[in-house]
C-alpha positions as a printed Julia matrix, in Angstrom:
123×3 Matrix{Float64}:
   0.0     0.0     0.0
   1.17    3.63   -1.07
   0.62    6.95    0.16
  -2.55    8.78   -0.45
  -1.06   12.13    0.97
   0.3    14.77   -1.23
   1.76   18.12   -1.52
  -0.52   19.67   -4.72
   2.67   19.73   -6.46
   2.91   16.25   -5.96
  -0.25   15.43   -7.25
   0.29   17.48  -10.54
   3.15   15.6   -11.67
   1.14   12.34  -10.41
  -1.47   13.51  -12.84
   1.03   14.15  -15.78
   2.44   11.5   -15.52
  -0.62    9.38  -15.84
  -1.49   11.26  -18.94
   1.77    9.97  -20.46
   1.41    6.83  -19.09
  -2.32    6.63  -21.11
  -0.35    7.99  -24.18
   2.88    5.66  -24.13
   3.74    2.66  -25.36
   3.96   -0.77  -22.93
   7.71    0.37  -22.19
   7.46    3.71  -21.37
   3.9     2.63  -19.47
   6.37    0.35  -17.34
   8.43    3.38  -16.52
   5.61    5.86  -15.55
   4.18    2.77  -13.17
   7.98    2.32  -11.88
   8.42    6.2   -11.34
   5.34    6.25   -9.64
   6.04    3.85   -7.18
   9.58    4.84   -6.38
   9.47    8.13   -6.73
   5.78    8.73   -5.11
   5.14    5.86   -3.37
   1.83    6.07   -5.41
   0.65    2.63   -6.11
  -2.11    2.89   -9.0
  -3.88   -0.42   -7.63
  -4.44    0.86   -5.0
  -6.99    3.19   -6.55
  -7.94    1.28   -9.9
 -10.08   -1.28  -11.2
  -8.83   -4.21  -11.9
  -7.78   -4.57  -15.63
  -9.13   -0.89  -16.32
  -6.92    1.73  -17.57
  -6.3     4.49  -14.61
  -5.38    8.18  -15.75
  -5.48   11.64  -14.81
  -9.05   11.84  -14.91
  -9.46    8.79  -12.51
  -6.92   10.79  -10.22
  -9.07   13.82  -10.44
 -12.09   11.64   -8.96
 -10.19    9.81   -6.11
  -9.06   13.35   -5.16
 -13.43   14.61   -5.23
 -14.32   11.28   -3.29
 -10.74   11.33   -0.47
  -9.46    8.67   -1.33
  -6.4    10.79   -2.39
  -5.92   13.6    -0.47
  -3.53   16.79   -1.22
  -2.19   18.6     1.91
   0.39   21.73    2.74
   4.28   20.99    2.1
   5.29   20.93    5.89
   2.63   18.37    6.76
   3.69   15.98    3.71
   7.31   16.8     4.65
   6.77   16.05    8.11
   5.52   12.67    7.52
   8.05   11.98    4.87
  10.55   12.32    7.65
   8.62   10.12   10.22
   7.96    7.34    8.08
  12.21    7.61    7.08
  12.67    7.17   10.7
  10.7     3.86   10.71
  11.76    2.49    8.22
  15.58    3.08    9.38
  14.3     2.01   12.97
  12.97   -1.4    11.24
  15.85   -1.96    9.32
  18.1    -1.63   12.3
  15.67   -3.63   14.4
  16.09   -6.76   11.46
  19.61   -6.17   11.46
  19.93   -6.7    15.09
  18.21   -9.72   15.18
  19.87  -11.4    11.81
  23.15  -10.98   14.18
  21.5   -12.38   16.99
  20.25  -15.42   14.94
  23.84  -15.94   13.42
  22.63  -15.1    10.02
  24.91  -12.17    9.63
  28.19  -10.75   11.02
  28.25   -8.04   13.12
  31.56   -5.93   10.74
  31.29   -3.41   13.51
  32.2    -5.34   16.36
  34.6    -7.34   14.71
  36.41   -4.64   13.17
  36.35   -3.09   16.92
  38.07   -6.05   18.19
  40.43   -6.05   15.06
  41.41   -2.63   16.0
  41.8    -3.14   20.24
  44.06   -6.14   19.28
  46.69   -4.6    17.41
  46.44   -1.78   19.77
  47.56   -3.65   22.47
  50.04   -6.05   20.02
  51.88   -3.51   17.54
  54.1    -5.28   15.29
């Protein structure tokens, strides 16, 4: 799942680039989708019909009915920077526990001990 929260300059590139994506060919369709996604976080099943095309128009309506909602740049920025923070927090959180499992290494602590060894045996 996607956001649904955007700046209004968010949501007229969204819409732009839907219109190219109704114009383009399968490839440059594929790219639109992909830009979406990573650049947006904008999922377009999240909001479409299955097997029906989904363009600017489509956008226009999910915007009238809230299911896509366009807010001021501080409050999108704001929780731009709390979901980073999760996700970092997660990733550390999985990382902890791979090295707890024995799945991974923990570099860090090795390279600490590396480093008090030969500080206490110099060549």
């Amino acid at each position: 799942m996607g956001r649904k929260k955007f700046t209004q300059k968010e949501f007229n590139v969204i819409r732009k680039l839907l219109g190219s994506k109704m114009r383009g060919n399968r490839a440059q369709q594929k790219m639109v989708r992909h830009t979406l996604r990573t650049v947006f976080e904008f999922n377009i099943s999240d909001f479409n019909v299955q097997g029906k095309a989904f363009g600017p128009a489509d956008l226009d309506e999910c915007l009238k009915r809230g299911r896509v909602q366009v807010l001021d740049d501080a409050t999108i920025e704001a929780m731009k920077l709390r979901h980073a923070e999760k996700k970092q927090h997660d990733e550390a959180l999985r990382q902890a526990e791979a090295i707890a499992d024995g799945e991974i290494v923990d570099w860090e602590a090795v390279l600490k001990e590396w480093n008090e060894y030969y500080a206490q045996n110099p060549e």
